[in-house]
MISE-610728 format. One record per residue (C-alpha): residue in one letter; residue number from 1; x, y, z. Coordinates in nm, 4 decimals. Layout:
<rs>
<r "a", NUM, <X, Y, Z>>
...
</rs>
This chain:
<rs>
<r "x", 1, <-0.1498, -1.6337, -2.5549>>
<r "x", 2, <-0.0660, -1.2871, -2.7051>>
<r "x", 3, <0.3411, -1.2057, -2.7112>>
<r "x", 4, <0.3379, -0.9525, -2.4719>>
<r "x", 5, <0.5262, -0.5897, -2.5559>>
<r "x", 6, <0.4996, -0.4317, -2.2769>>
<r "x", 7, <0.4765, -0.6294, -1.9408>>
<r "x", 8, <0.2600, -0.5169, -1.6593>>
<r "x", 9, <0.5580, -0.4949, -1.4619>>
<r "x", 10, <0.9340, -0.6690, -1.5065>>
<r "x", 11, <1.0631, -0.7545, -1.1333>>
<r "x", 12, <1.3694, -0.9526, -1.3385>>
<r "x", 13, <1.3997, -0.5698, -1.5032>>
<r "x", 14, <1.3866, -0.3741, -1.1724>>
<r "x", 15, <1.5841, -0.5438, -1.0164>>
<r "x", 16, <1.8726, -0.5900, -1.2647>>
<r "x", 17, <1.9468, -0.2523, -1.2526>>
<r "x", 18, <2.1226, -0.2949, -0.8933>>
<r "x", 19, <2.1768, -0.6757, -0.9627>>
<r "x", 20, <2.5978, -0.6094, -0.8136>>
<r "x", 21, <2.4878, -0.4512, -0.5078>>
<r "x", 22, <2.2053, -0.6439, -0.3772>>
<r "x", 23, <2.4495, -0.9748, -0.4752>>
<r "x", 24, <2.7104, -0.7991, -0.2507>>
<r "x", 25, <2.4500, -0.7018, 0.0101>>
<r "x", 26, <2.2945, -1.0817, 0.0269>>
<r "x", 27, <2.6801, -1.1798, 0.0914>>
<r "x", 28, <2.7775, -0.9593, 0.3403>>
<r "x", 29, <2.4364, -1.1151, 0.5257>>
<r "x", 30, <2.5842, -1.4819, 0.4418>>
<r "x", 31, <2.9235, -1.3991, 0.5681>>
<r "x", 32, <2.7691, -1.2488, 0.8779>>
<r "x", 33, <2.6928, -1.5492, 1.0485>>
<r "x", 34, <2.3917, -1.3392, 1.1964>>
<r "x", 35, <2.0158, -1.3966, 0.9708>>
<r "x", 36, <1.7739, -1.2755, 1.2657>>
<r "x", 37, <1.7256, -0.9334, 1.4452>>
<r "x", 38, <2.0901, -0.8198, 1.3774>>
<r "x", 39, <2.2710, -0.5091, 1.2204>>
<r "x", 40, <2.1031, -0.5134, 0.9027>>
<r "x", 41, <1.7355, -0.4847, 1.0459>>
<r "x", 42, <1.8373, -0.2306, 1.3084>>
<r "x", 43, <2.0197, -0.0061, 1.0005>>
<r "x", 44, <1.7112, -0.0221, 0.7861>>
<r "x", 45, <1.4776, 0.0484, 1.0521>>
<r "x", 46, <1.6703, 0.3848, 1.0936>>
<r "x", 47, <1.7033, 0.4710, 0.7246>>
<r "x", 48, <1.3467, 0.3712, 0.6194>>
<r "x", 49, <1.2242, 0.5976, 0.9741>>
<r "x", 50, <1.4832, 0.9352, 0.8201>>
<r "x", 51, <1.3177, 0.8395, 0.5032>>
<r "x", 52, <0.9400, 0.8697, 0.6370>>
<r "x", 53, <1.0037, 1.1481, 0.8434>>
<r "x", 54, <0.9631, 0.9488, 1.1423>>
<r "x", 55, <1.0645, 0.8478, 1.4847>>
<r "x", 56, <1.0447, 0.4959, 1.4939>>
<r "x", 57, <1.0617, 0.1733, 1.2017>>
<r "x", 58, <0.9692, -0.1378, 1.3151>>
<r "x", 59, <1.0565, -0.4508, 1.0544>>
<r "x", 60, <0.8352, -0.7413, 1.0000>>
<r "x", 61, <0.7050, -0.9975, 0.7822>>
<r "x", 62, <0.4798, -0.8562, 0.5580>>
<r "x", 63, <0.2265, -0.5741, 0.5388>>
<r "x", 64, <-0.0675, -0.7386, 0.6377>>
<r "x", 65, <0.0955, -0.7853, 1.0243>>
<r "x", 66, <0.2240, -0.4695, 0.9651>>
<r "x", 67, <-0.1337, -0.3495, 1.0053>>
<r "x", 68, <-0.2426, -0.6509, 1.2217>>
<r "x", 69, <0.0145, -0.5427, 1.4959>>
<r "x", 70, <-0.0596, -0.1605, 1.5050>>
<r "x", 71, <-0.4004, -0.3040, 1.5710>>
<r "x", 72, <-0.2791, -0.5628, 1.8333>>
<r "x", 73, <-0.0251, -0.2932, 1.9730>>
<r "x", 74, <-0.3012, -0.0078, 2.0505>>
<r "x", 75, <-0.5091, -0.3389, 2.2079>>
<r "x", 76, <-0.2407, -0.4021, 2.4472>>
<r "x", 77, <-0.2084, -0.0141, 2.5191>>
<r "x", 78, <-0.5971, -0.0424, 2.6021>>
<r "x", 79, <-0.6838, 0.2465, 2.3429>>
<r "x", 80, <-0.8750, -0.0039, 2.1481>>
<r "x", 81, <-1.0855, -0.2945, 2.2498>>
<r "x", 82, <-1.2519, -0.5667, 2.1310>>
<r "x", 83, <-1.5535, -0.5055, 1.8992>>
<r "x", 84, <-1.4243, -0.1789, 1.8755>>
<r "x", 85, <-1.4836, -0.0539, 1.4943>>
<r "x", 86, <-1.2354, 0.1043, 1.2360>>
<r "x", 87, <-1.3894, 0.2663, 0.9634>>
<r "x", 88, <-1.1954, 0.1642, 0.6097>>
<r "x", 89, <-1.3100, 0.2211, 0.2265>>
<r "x", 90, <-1.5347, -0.0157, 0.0929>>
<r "x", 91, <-1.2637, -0.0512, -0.2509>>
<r "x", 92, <-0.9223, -0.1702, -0.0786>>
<r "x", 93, <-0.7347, -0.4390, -0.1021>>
<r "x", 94, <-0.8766, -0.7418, 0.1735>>
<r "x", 95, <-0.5663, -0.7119, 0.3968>>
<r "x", 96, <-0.6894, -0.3643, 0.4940>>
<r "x", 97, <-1.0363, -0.5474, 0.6367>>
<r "x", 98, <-0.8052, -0.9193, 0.7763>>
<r "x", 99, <-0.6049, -0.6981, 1.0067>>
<r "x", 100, <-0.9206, -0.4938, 1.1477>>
<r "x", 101, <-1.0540, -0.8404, 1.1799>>
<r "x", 102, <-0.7588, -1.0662, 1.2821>>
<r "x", 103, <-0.8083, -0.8065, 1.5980>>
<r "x", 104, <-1.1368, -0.8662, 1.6948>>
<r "x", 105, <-1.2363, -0.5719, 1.5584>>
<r "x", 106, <-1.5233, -0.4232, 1.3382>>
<r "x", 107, <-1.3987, -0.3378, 0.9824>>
<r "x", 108, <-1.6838, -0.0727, 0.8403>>
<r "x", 109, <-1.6701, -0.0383, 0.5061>>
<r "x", 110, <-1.8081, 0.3500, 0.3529>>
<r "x", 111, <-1.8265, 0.4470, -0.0132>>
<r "x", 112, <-1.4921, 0.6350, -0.1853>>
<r "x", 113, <-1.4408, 1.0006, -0.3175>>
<r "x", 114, <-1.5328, 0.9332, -0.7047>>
<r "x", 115, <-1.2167, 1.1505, -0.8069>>
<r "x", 116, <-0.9237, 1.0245, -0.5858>>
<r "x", 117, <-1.0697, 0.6634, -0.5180>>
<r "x", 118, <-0.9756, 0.7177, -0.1214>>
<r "x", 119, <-1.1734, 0.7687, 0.1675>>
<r "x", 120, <-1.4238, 1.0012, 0.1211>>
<r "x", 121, <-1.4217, 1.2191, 0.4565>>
<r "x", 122, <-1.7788, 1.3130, 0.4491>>
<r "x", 123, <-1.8671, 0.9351, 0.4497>>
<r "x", 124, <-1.6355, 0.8406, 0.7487>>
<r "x", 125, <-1.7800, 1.1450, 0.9441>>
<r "x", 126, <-2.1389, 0.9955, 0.8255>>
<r "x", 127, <-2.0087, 0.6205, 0.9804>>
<r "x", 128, <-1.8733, 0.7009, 1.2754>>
<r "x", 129, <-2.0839, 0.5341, 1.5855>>
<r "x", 130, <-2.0467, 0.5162, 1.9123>>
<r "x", 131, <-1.8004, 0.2296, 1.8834>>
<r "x", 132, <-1.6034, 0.3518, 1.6208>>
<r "x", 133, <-1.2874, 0.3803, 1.7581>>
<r "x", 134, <-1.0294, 0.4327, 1.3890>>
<r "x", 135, <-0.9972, 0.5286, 1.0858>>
<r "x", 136, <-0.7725, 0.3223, 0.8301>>
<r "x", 137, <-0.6698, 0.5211, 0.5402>>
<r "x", 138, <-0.5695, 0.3280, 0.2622>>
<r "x", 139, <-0.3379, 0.5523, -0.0021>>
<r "x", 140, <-0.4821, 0.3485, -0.2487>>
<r "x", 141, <-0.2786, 0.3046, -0.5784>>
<r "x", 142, <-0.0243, 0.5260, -0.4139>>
<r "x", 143, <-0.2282, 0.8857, -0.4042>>
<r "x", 144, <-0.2250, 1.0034, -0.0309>>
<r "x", 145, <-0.5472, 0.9488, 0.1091>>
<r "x", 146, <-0.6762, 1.2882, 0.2323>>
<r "x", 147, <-0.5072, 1.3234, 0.5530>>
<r "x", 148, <-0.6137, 1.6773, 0.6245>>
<r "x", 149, <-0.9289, 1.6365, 0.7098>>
<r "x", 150, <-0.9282, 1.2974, 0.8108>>
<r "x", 151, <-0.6817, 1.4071, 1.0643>>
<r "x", 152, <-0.9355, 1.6888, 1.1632>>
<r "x", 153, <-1.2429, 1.4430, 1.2112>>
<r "x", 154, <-1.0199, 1.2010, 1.3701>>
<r "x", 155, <-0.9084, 1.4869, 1.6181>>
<r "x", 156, <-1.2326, 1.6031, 1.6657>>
<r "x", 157, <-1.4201, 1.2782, 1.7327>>
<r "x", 158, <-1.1276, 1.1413, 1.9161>>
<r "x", 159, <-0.9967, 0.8421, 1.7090>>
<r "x", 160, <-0.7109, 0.6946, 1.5862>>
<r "x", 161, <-0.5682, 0.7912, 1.2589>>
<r "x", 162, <-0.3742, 0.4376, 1.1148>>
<r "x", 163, <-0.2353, 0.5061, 0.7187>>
<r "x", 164, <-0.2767, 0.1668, 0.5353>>
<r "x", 165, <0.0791, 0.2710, 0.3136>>
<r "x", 166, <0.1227, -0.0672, 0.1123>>
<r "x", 167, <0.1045, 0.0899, -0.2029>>
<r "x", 168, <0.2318, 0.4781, -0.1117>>
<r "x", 169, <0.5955, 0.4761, -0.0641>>
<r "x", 170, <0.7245, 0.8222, -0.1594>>
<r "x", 171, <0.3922, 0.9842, -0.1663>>
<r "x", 172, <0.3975, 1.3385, 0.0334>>
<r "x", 173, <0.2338, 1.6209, 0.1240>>
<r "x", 174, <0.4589, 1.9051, 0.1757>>
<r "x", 175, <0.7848, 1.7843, 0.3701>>
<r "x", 176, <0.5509, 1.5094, 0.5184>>
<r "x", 177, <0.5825, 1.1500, 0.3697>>
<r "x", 178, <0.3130, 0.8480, 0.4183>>
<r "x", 179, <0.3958, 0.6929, 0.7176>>
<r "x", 180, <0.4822, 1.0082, 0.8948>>
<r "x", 181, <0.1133, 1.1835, 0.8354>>
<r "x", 182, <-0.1068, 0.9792, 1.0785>>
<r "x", 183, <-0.0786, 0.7767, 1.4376>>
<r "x", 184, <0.1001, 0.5023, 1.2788>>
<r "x", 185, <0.1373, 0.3269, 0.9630>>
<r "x", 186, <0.1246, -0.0120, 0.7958>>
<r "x", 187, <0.3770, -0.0332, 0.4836>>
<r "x", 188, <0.4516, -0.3614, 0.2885>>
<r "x", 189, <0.7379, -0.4435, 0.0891>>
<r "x", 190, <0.6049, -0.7315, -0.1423>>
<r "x", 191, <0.8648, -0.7734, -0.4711>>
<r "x", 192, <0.6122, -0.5145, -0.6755>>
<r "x", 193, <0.5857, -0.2470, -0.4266>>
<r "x", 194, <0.7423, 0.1019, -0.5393>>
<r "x", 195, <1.0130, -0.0236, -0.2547>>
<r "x", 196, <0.9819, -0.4302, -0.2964>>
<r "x", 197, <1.2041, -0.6733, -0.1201>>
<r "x", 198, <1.3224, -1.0178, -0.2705>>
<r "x", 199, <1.0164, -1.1882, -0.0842>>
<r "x", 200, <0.7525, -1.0839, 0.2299>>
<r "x", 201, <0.8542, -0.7876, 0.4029>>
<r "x", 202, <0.6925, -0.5108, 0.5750>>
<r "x", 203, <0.7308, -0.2585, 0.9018>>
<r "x", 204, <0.4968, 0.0049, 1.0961>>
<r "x", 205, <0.6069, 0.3307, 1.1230>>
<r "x", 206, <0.4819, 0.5661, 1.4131>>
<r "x", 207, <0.6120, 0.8659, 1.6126>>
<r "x", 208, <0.4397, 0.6695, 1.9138>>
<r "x", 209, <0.7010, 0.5646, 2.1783>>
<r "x", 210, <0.4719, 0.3607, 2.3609>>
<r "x", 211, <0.3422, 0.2169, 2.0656>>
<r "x", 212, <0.6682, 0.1341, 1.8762>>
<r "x", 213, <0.8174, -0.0361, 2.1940>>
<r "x", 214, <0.4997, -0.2706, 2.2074>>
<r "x", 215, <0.5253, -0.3347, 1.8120>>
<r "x", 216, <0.8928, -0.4674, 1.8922>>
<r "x", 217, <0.7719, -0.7158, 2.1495>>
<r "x", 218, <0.5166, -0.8324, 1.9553>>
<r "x", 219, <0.6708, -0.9120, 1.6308>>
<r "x", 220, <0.9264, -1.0976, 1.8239>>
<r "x", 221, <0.6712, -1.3422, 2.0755>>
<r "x", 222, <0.5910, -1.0755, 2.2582>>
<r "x", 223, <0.9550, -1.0710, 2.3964>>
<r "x", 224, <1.2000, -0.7945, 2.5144>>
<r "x", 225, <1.4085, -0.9822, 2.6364>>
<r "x", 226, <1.5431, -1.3646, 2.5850>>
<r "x", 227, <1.3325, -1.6379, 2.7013>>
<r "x", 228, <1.0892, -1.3540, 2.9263>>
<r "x", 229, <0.7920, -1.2678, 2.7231>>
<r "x", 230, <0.5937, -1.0056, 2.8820>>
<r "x", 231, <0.3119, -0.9846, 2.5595>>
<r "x", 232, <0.1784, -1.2891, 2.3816>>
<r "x", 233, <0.3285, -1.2247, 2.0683>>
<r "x", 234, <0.3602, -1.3760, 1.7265>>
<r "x", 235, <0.6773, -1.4332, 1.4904>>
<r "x", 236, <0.6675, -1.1456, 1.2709>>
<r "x", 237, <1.0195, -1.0377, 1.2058>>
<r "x", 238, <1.1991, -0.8990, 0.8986>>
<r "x", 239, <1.4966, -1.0922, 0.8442>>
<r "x", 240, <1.8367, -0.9993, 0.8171>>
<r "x", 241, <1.8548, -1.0741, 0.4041>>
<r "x", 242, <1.5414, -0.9046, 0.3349>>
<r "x", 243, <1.6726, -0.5529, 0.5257>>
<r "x", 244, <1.9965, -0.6071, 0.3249>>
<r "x", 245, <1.8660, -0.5871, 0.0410>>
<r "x", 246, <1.5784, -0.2967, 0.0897>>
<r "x", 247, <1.8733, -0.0918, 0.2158>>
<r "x", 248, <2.0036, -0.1483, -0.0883>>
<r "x", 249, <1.6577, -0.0548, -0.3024>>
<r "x", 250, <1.5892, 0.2336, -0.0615>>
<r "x", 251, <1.9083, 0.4519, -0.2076>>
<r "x", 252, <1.7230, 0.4441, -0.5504>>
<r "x", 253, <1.3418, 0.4895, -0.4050>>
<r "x", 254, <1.3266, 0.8707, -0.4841>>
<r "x", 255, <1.4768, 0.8576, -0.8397>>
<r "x", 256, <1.2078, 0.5794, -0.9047>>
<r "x", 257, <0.9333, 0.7280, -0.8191>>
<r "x", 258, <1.0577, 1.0360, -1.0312>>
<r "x", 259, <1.0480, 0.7930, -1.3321>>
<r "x", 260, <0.6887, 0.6492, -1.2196>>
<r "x", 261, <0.5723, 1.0099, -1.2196>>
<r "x", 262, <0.7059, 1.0735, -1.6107>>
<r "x", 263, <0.5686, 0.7842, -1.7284>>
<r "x", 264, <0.2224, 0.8975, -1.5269>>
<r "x", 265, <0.2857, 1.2535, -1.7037>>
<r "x", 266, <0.2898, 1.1254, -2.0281>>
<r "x", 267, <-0.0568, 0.8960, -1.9495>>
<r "x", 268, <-0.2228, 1.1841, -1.8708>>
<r "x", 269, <-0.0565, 1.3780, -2.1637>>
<r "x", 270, <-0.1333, 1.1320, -2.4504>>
<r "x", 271, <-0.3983, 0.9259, -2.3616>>
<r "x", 272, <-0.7370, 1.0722, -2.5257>>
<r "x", 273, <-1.0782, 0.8087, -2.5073>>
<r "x", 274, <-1.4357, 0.9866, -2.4685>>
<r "x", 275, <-1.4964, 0.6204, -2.3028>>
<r "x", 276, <-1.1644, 0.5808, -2.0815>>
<r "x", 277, <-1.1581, 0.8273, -1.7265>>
<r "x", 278, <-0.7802, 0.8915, -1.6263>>
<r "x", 279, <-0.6806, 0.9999, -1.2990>>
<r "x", 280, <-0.7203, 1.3075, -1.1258>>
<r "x", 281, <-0.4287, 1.4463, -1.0354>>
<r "x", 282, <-0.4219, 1.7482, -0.7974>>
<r "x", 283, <-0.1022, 1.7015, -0.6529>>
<r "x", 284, <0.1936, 1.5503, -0.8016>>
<r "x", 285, <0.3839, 1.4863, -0.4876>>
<r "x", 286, <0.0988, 1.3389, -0.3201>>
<r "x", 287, <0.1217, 1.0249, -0.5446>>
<r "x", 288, <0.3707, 0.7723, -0.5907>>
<r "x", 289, <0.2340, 0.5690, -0.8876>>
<r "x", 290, <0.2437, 0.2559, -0.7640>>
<r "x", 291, <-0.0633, 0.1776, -1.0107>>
<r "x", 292, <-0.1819, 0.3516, -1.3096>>
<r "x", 293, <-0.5712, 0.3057, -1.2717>>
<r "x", 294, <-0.7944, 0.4254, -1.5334>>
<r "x", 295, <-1.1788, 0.3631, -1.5431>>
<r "x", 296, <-1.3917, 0.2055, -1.8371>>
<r "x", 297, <-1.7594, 0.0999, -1.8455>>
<r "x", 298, <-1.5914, -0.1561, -2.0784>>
<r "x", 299, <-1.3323, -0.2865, -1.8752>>
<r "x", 300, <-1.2911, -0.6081, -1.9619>>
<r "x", 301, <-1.3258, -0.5721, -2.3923>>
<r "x", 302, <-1.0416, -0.2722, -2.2949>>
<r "x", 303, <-0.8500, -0.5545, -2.1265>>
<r "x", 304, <-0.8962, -0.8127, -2.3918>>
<r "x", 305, <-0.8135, -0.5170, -2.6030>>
<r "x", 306, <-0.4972, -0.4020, -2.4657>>
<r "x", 307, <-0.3571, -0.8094, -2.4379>>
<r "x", 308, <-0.4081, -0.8991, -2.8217>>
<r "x", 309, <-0.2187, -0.5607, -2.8794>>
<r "x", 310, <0.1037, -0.6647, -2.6359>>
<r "x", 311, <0.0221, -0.4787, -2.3518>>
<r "x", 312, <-0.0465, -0.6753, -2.0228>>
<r "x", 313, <-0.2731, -0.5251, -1.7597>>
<r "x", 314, <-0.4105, -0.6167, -1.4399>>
<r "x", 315, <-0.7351, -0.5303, -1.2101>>
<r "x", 316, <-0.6837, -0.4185, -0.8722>>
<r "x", 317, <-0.9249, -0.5568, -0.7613>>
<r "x", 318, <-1.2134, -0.7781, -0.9163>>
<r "x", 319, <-1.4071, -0.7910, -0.5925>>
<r "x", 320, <-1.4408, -0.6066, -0.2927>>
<r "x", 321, <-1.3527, -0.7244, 0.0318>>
<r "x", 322, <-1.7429, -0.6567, 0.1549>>
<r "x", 323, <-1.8636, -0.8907, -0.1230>>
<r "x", 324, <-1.5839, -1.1788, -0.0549>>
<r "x", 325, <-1.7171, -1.5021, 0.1046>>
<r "x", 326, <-1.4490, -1.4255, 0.3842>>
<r "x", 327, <-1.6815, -1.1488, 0.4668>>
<r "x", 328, <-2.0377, -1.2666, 0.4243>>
<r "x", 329, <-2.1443, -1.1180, 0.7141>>
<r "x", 330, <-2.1553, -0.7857, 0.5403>>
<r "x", 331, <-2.3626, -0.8760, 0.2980>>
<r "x", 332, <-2.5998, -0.6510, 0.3790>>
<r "x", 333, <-2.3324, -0.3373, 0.3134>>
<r "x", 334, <-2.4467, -0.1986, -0.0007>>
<r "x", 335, <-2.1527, 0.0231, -0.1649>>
<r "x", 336, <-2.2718, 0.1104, -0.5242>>
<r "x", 337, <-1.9802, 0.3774, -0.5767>>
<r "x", 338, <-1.7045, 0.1050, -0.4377>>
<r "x", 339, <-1.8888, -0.1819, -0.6082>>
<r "x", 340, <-1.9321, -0.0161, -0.9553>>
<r "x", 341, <-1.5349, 0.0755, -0.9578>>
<r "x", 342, <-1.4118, -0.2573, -0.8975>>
<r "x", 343, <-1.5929, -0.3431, -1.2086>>
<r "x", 344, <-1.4591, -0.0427, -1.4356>>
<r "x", 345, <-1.0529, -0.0390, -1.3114>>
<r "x", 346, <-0.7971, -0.1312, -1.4995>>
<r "x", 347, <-0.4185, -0.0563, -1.4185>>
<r "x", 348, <-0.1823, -0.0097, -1.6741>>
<r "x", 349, <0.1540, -0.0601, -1.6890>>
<r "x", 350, <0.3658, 0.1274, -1.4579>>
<r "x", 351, <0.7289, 0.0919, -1.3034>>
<r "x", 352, <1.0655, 0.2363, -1.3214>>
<r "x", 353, <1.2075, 0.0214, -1.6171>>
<r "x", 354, <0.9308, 0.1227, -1.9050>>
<r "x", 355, <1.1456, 0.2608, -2.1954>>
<r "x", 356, <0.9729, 0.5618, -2.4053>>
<r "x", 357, <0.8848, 0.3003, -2.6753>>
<r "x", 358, <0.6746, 0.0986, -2.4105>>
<r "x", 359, <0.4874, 0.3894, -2.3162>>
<r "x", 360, <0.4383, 0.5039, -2.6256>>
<r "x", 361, <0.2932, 0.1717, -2.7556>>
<r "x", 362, <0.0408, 0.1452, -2.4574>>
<r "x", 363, <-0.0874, 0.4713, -2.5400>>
<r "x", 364, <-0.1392, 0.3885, -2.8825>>
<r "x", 365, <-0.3276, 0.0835, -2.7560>>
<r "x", 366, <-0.5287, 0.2136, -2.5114>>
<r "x", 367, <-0.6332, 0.4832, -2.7959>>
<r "x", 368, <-0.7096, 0.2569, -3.0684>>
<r "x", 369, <-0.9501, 0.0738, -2.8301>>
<r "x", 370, <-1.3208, 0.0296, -3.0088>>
<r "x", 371, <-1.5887, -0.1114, -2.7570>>
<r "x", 372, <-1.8486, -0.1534, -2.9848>>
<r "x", 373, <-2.1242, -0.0996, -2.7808>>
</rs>
């Protein structure tokens, strides 16, 4: 194995940087006596919500029910219904599709906008049926998804407009953040998210009343109160430590993503390959960097490339959810566009900790790359 320069991403690095506090914050929780539903999860739930620009955070374990129980909460509200369908982009990550699917709902999958790598709105206007009943946008990488005119078709057509913000934390348009720019939102907090807990975390954001006070009961067995459980919930609750400690991590969100966005600059800048695509970038605020995602017919010489020069890399993600065994039954969903990037991505590294000598030396790399072909 190479000896690696620069790593994809140094969790052991981010986090060091606020080692005291989140050792002070994990002790106050100890000395608390209280690990479940206490002070800690109601005081993040309001910060993260100011943060978003939004009414109402609801904690829980991890993105994926974050999504799931938007789902499950609009069931219970009857404004979706079984084998109701929710259009979603063909290249996402497979939770997007599990929570459509965990609901007894129909994920359809349409083709991406070449430049941004989101939801393409003319395709989800060409996909929507008579059963469609959603749209999930997935801020994929961390670029905002665009929520203009998806918000106009959903308006128009009369559908629900859920953000899929796992990897978008900080992106905006305008004054408005994700989480605040559609019906509700899905965000995760896995250790490598721009804002990553110390384990599974996640919480929905919405300006729904109705919908947040449903999300509460479920996440907790469908319970309001103690022992009387008027939903048939699940056991989805962020816990006291993990709240702790993204209260802690929230304080530094916005100067992170300032130093995701130089290192992004410089990319951009530097990086010069008549074989290598960079991103498009139209609007700065609109993306977080939570990846750096160039293209390359020859991804995986780039990649072999890149390792035996010290820089790690990762794809995100080798196969798309349409063409996973989990989802056989859309085998007959034929996505060139979304099939053909999954081949030719490859994220770079990216984070708050990379020092102007790691960047440098990955753009040196990713210059000096021959394919051969």
């Amino acid at each position: 194995m190479p000896y690696i320069d620069v790593p994809f991403l140094s969790l052991k690095a981010v986090n060091a940087r606020h080692a005291e506090e989140l050792k002070a914050a994990a002790a106050r929780v100890i000395d608390s006596g209280w690990y479940v539903l206490g002070d800690e999860v109601a005081a993040f739930e309001h910060e993260f919500a100011a943060w978003c620009g939004v009414r109402h955070a609801i904690g829980v374990g991890n993105g994926l029910d974050a999504l799931a129980l938007v789902l499950r909460g609009y069931l219970e509200l009857g404004r979706l219904a079984d084998g109701d369908e929710v259009i979603v982009p063909g290249n996402t990550f497979i939770a997007s599709f599990l929570a459509i699917s965990a609901n007894r709902l129909v994920p359809v999958p349409v083709e991406p906008d070449p430049a941004s790598f989101n939801l393409d709105p003319g395709c989800v206007e060409a996909a929507i049926g008579p059963r469609t009943r959603a749209i999930m946008a997935v801020h994929l990488y961390g670029r905002l998804a665009d929520m203009p005119a998806l918000r106009e078709l959903a308006d128009r057509y009369g559908l629900l407009l859920i953000e899929d913000a796992a990897q978008a934390h900080g992106a905006a348009l305008g004054n408005c953040r994700a989480g605040a720019l559609g019906d509700a939102a899905g965000f995760s907090f896995f250790p490598a998210k721009n804002l990553g807990a110390l384990g599974d975390a996640g919480a929905v954001t919405t300006g729904d009343d109705a919908l947040a006070h449903c999300v509460r009961a479920l996440r907790n067995y469908g319970s309001e109160v103690k022992y009387r459980h008027c939903l048939r919930g699940t056991n989805s609750r962020l816990d006291e430590l993990q709240a702790a400690l993204l209260r802690v991590k929230l304080k530094y969100a916005d100067d992170d993503t300032r130093l995701r966005r130089e290192v992004a600059r410089r990319y951009l800048a530097a990086i010069r390959h008549p074989e290598i695509a960079l991103p498009l970038v139209v609007q700065e605020e609109a993306h977080a960097w939570h990846l750096f995602v160039l293209r390359c017919r020859h991804r995986d010489a780039l990649q072999r490339h890149l390792l035996a020069c010290g820089v790690q890399t990762q794809v995100h993600y080798p196969v798309p959810p349409h063409r996973q065994p989990a989802y056989a039954g859309l085998l007959d969903v034929h996505l060139p566009l979304a099939e053909r990037l999954h081949k030719e991505v490859l994220s770079l590294p990216m984070g708050p900790t990379l020092t102007d000598a790691d960047v440098a030396h990955v753009i040196a790399a990713v210059n000096a790359f021959r394919s051969q072909a």
